[in-house]
BALOZA-339544 format. One record per residue (C-alpha): residue in three letters; z, y, x. Coordinates in Angstrom, 1 decimal, decimal comma. Layout:
// residues N
R  code       Z       Y       X
R   Ala       Z       Y       X
...
This chain:
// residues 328
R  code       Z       Y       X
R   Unk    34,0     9,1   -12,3
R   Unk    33,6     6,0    -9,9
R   Unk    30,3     7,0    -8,9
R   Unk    30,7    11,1    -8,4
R   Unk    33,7     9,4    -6,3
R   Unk    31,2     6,6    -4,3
R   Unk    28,5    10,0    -4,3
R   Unk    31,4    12,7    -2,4
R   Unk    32,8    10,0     0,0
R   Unk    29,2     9,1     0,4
R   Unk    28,2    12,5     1,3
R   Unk    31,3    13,3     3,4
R   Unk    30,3    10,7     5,1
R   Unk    26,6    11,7     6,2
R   Unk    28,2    15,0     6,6
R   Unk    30,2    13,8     9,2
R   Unk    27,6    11,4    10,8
R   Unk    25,4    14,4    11,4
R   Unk    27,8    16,5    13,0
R   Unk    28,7    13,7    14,8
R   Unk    25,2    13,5    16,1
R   Unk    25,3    16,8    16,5
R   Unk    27,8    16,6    18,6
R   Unk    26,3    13,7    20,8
R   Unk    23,2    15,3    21,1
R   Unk    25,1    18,7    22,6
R   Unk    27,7    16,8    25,2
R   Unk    25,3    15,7    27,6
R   Unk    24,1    19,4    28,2
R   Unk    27,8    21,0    27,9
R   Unk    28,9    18,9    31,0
R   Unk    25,2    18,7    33,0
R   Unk    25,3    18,5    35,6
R   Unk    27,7    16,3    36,7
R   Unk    26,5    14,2    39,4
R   Unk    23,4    14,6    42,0
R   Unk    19,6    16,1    40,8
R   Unk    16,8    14,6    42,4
R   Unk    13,9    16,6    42,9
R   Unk    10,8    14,4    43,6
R   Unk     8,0    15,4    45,8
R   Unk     5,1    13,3    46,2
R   Unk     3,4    14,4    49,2
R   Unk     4,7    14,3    52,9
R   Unk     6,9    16,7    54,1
R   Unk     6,3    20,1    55,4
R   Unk     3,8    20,6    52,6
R   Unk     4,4    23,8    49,5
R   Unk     6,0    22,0    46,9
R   Unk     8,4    20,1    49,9
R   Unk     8,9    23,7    51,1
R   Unk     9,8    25,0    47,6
R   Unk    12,1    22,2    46,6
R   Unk    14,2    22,3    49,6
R   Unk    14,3    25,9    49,2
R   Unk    15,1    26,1    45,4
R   Unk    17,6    23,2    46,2
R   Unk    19,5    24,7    48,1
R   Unk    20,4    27,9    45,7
R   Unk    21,0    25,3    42,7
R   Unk    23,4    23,6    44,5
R   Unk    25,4    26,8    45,6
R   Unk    25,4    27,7    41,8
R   Unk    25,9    24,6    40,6
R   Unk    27,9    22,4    42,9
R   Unk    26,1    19,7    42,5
R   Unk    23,7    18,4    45,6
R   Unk    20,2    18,7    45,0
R   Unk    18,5    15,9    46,8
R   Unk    14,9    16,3    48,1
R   Unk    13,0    13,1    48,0
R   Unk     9,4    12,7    49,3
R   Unk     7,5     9,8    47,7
R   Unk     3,6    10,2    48,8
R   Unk     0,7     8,5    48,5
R   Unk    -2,5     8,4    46,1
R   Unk    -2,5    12,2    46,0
R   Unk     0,6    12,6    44,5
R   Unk     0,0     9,9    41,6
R   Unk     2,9     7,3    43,5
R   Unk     5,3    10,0    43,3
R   Unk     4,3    11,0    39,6
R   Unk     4,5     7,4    38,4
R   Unk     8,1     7,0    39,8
R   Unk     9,2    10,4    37,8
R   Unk     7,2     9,2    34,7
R   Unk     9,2     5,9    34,7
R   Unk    12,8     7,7    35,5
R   Unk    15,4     7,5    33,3
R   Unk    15,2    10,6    30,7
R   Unk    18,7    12,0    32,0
R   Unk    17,9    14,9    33,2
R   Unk    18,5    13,8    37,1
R   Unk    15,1    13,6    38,1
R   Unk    12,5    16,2    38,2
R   Unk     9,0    16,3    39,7
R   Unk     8,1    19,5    41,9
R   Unk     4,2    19,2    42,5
R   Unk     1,3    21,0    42,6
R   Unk     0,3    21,4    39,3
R   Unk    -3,4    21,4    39,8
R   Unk    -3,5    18,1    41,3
R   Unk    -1,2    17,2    38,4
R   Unk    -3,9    18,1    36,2
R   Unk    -7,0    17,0    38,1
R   Unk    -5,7    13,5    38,0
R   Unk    -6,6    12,4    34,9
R   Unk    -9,9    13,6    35,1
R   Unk   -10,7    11,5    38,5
R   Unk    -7,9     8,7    38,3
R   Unk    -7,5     5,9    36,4
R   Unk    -3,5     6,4    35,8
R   Unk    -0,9     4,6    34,2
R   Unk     0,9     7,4    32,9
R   Unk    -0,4    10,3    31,2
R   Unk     0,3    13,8    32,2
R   Unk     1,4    15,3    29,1
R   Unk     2,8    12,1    26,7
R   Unk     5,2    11,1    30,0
R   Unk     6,3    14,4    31,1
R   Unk     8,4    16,8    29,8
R   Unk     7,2    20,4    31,0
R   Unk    10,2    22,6    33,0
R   Unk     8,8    25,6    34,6
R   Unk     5,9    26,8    36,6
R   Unk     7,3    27,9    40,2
R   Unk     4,6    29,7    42,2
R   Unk     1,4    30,7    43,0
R   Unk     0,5    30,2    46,5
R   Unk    -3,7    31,5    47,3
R   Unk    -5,4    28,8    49,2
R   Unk    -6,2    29,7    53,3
R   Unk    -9,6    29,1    54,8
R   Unk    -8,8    28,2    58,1
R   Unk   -10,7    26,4    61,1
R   Unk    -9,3    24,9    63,9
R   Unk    -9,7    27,6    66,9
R   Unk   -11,9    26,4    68,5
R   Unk   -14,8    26,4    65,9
R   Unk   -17,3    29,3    66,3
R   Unk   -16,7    31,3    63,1
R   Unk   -15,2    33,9    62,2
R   Unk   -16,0    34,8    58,4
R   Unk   -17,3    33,0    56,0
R   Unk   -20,7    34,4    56,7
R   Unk   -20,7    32,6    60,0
R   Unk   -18,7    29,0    58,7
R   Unk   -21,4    28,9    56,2
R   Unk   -24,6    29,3    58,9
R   Unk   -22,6    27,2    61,1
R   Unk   -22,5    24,2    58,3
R   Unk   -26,3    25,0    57,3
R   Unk   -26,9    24,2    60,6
R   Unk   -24,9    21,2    61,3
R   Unk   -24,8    19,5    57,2
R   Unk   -22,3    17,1    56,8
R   Unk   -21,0    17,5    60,4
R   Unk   -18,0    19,5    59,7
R   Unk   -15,0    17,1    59,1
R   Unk   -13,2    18,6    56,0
R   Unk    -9,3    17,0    55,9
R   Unk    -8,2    17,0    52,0
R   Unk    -5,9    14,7    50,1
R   Unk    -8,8    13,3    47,8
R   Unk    -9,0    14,7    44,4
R   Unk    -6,8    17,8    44,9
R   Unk    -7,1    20,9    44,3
R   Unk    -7,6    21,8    48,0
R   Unk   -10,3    19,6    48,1
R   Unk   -11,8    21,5    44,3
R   Unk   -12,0    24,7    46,6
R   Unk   -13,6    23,2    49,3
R   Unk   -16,3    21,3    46,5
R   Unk   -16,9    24,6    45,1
R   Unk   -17,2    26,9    48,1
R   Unk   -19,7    24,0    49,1
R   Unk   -21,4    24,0    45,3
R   Unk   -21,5    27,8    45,6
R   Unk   -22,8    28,3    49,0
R   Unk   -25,4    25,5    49,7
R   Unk   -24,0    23,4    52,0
R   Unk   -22,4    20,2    52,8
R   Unk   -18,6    18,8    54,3
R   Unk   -17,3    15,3    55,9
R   Unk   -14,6    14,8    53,9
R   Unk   -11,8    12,8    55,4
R   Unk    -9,0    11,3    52,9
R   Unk    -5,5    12,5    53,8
R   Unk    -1,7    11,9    52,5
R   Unk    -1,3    15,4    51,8
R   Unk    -1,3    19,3    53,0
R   Unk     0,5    18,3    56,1
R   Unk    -1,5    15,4    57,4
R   Unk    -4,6    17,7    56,8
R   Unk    -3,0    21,0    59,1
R   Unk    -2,3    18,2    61,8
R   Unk    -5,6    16,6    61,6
R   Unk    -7,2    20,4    61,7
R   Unk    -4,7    21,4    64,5
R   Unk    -5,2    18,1    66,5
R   Unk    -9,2    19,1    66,4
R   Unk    -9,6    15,5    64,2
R   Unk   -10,8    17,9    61,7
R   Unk   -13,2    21,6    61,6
R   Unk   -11,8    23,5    58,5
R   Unk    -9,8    22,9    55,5
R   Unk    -8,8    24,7    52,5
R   Unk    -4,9    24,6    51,5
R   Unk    -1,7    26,8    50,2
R   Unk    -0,6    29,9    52,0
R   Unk     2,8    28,9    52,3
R   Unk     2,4    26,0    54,5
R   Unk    -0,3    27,3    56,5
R   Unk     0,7    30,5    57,4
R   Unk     3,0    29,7    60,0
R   Unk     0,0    27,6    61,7
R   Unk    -1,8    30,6    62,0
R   Unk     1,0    33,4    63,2
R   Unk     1,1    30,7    66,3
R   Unk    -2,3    30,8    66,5
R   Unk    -2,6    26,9    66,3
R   Unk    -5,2    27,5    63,0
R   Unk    -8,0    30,1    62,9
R   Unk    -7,6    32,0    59,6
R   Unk   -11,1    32,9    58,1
R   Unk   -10,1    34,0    54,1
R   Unk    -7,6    33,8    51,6
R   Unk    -8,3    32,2    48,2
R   Unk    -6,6    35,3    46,1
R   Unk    -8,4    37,4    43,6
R   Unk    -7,7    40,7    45,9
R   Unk    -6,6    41,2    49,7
R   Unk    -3,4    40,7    49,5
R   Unk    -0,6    42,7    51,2
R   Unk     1,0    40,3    54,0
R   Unk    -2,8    39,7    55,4
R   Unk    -4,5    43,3    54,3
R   Unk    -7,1    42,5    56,9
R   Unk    -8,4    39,2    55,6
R   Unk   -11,0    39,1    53,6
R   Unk   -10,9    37,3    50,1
R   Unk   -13,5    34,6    50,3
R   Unk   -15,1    36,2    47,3
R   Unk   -16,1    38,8    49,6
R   Unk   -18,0    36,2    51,4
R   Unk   -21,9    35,7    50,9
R   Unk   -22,3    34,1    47,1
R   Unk   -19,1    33,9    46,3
R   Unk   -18,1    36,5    44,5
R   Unk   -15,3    35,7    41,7
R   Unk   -14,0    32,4    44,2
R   Unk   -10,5    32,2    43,2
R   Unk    -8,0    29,1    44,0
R   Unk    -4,7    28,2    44,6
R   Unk    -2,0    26,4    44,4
R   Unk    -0,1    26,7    41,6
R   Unk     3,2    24,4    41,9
R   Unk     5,5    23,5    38,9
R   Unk     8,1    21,3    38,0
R   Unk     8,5    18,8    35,1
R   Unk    10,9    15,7    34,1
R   Unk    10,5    12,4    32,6
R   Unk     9,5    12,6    28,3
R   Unk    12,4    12,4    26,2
R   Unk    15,1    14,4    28,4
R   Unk    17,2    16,7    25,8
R   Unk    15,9    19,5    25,1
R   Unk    18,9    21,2    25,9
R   Unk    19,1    19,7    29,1
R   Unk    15,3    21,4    30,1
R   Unk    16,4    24,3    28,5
R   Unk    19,4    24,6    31,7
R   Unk    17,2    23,5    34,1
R   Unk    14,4    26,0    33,4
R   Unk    17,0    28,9    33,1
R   Unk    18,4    28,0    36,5
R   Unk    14,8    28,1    38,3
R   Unk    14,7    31,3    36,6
R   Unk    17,3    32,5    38,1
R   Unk    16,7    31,1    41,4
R   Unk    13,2    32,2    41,6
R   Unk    14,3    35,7    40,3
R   Unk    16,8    36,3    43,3
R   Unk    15,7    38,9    45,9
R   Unk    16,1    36,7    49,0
R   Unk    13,9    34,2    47,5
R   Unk    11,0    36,4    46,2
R   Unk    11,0    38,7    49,7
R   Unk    10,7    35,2    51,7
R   Unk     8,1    33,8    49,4
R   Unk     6,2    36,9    49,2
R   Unk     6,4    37,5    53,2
R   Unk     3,8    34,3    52,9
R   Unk     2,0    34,9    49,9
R   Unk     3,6    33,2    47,4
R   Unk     4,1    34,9    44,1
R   Unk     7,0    33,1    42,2
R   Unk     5,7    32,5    38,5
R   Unk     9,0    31,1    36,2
R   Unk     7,5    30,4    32,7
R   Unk     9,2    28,6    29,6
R   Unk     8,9    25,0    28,9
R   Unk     6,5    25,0    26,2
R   Unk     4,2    27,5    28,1
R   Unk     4,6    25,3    31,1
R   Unk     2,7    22,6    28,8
R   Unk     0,2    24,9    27,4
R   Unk    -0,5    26,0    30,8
R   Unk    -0,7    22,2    32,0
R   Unk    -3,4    21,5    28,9
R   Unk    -5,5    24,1    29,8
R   Unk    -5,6    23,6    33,6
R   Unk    -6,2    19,8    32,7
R   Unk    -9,6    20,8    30,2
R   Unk   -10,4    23,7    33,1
R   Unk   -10,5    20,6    35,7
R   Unk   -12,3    18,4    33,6
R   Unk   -15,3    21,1    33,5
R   Unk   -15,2    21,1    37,2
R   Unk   -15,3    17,5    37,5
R   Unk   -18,3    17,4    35,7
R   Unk   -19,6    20,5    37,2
R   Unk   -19,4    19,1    40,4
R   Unk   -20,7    15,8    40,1
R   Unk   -17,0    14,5    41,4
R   Unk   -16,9    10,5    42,1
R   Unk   -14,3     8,9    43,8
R   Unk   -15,8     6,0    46,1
């Protein structure tokens, strides 16, 4: 009798334990969020995923009424600001908005102390922006029929600005790879340093993401010679894909930007955030402004987030190797 006694009280109390977990475990997401989010970006400003935070920010915090605070931390190609997100408190206050192919080139190229999908938690995808081949107006090109006699002409002459190791700089390998000839590339801090470099005439031609470039070409300050997209698409119906150029058929980059948060943030938690990027990225304002530059928003669920983060990473191990990649 003692011990059937001992054996309920003992199991009432696990019983109660667990819900009590239970419980625990649930509170944090029942009253997120209740202070400030940070949303880290780790390139300059001015550049997509600085665009796209501040523009996602600002719809979270009308929804939420909590302030969404943009922070830039750059340097290393985006590795500083990944680190510092990586080694964040798992509270769900922190998030990383980046490009995810640079995300996933890292690895293969970098020797980093963090790793991309043990120190992350995956949130969403955001957007798929097509790269823009662009020149600085003075160059004397205009397709890609012409930029590739020019450099044939004049190898290694033409000064390429590219954060080293990103995926702007994997187009402009491969459109090199693909159509004989050779860059100067010149090591930026990011998408924005390499449109003022181009603009400034410092630099010849660059690849990088519609949304931030566009603009730089409506005011006719970059030369726009091809976008990176499968098709045409319908905001530039004139410009040919660079796929339509000479060898280059198939030649399809972009940059696809996403957002993640530290390992170990509850599950519950990631499950709010992702539905409110959902949402956000879902509203009409937001996909008529985005798509008025050529950015397709692309809201996926966490655990196709990581399975699209594992295949980009094997798909930019291939071109690593491919292309002979080595940074001095």
């Amino acid at each position: 009798m003692i011990v059937k006694l001992v054996a309920s009280k003992l199991a009432i109390a696990c019983t109660a334990a667990l819900c009590t977990g239970t419980a625990l475990a649930q509170a944090p997401a029942a009253s997120f969020p209740n202070k400030p989010l940070r949303i880290i970006v780790p390139y300059p400003p001015g550049g997509t995923s600085d665009i796209l935070s501040r523009m996602i920010g600002v719809k979270i915090t009308e929804n939420w009424g909590q302030s969404v605070i943009v922070e830039n931390r750059s340097g290393a190609n985006g590795n500083i600001g990944a680190e510092f997100v990586a080694r964040a408190p798992a509270d769900g206050y922190t998030y990383l908005l980046t490009d995810i192919g640079n995300l996933s080139i890292a690895p293969n190229v970098y020797k980093l102390p963090f790793d991309i999908l043990r120190d992350f938690t995956p949130v969403t995808t955001v957007s798929y922006s097509p790269h823009l081949l662009t020149t600085h107006p003075i160059v004397p090109v205009k397709t890609t029929r012409d930029l590739i006699a020019l450099a044939k002409a004049n190898p290694g002459k033409l000064n390429f600005p590219t954060g080293l190791g990103g995926a702007p700089h994997f187009a402009g390998l491969l459109f090199a790879q693909r159509t004989g000839i050779t860059w100067a590339y010149i090591g930026t801090r990011g998408g924005a340093d390499s449109s003022r470099m181009v603009m400034s005439g410092e630099g010849d031609v660059f690849f990088l993401g519609m949304l931030q470039t566009i603009p730089h070409v409506k005011n006719k300050r970059l030369k726009l010679i091809a976008v990176s997209s499968e098709k045409r698409i319908p905001s530039l119906p004139d410009t040919p894909t660079v796929g339509e150029g000479p060898g280059l058929a198939g030649f399809v980059t972009g940059s696809w930007q996403g957002v993640v948060a530290p390992a170990r943030v509850a599950p519950e938690i990631v499950a709010k955030v992702n539905g409110e990027f959902v949402r956000v990225l879902a509203l009409p304002d937001i996909i008529e402004k985005l798509g008025s530059q050529g950015t397709v928003p692309i809201a996926n669920s966490p655990a196709d987030t990581r399975k699209w983060m594992t295949a980009e990473t094997g798909r930019y191990a291939k071109l690593v190797k491919e292309t002979n990649f080595k940074l001095d």
